[in-house]
N, C-alpha and C positions, 0 to 999 in steps of 0.2 A: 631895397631888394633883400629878398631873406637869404639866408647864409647858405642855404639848400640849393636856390636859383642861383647864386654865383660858384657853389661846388660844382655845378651842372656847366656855367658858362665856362667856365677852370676848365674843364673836361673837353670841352666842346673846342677850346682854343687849343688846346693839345692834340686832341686828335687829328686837327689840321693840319699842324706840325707835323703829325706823324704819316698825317696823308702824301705830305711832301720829302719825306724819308727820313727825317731827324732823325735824329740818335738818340737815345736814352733821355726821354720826354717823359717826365717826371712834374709834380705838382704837388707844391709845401703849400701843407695848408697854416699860416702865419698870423690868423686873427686873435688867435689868445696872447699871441707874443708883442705884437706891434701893432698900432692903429694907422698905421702907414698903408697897410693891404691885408685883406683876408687870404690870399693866394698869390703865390709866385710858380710860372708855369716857365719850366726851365728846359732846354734843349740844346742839343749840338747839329751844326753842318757842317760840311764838310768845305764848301768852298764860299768866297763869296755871293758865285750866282743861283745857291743855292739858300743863303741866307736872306736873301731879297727874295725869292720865292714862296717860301715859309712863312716869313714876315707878311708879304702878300696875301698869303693863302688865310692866313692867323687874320689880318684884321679884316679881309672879307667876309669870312663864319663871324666875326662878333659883330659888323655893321647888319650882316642879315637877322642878327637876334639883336639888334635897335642899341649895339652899345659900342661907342665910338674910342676911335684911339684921341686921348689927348694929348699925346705928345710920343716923340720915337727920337731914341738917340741910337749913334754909330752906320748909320747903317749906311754911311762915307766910306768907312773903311771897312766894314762887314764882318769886325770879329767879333763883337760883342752886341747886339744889339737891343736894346729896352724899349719895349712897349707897353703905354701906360695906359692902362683902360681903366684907371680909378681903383677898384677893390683887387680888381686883376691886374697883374704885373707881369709880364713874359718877357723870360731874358732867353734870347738866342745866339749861341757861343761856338766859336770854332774850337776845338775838342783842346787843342793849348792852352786856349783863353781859360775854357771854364776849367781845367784841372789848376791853372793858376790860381781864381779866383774862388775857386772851390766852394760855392753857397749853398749847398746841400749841406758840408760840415758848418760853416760860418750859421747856419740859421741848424743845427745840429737837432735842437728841438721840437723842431715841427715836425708835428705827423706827416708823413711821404706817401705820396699817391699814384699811380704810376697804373699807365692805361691798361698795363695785363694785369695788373691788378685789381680795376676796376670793369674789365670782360667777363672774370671768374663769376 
């Protein structure tokens, strides 16, 4: 998959996110840094059954564009949750967590993409 088709997929798994009201749904584009992901699609909820919502919502838009979650952690306790779709990585954070774990600064080099940004 070209690097183009998974900025698009990036996009496309955020904006589900945001369909479901996330918060500051942002997307580090990480392929020149790590071969671990081209993209890491990063959000916050607000509660639990809003994180299971999201997450829901997120890997329904990427099973309808034919690409599959292979593995999901947290989503027991619903603060932190990781979805691994391969080149796409989506962490979905309750607003504590992610200010803890701060992976916007921790990955500080990656270009930021963030869907009003990519509206304009």
């Amino acid at each position: 998959m070209t690097h183009m088709m998974l900025s698009e997929l990036a996009m496309q798994a955020a904006q589900a996110a945001s369909d479901k009201k996330a918060k500051d749904v942002l997307i580090l584009d990480i392929h020149e840094l790590t071969p671990m992901a081209d993209y890491f699609v990063i959000c916050s909820a607000n509660s639990g059954t809003q994180i299971q919502a999201v997450s829901k919502a997120i890997k329904d838009k990427m099973g309808e564009n034919g690409v599959y979650c292979k593995g999901m952690e947290g989503l027991e306790d619903a603060r932190w949750v990781l979805m691994d779709f391969g080149d796409i990585v989506v962490h979905i954070f309750r607003p504590e967590d992610r200010e803890f774990y701060h992976l916007e600064r921790l990955w500080g080099d990656a270009p930021v993409l963030s869907l009003e940004t990519e509206a304009e």
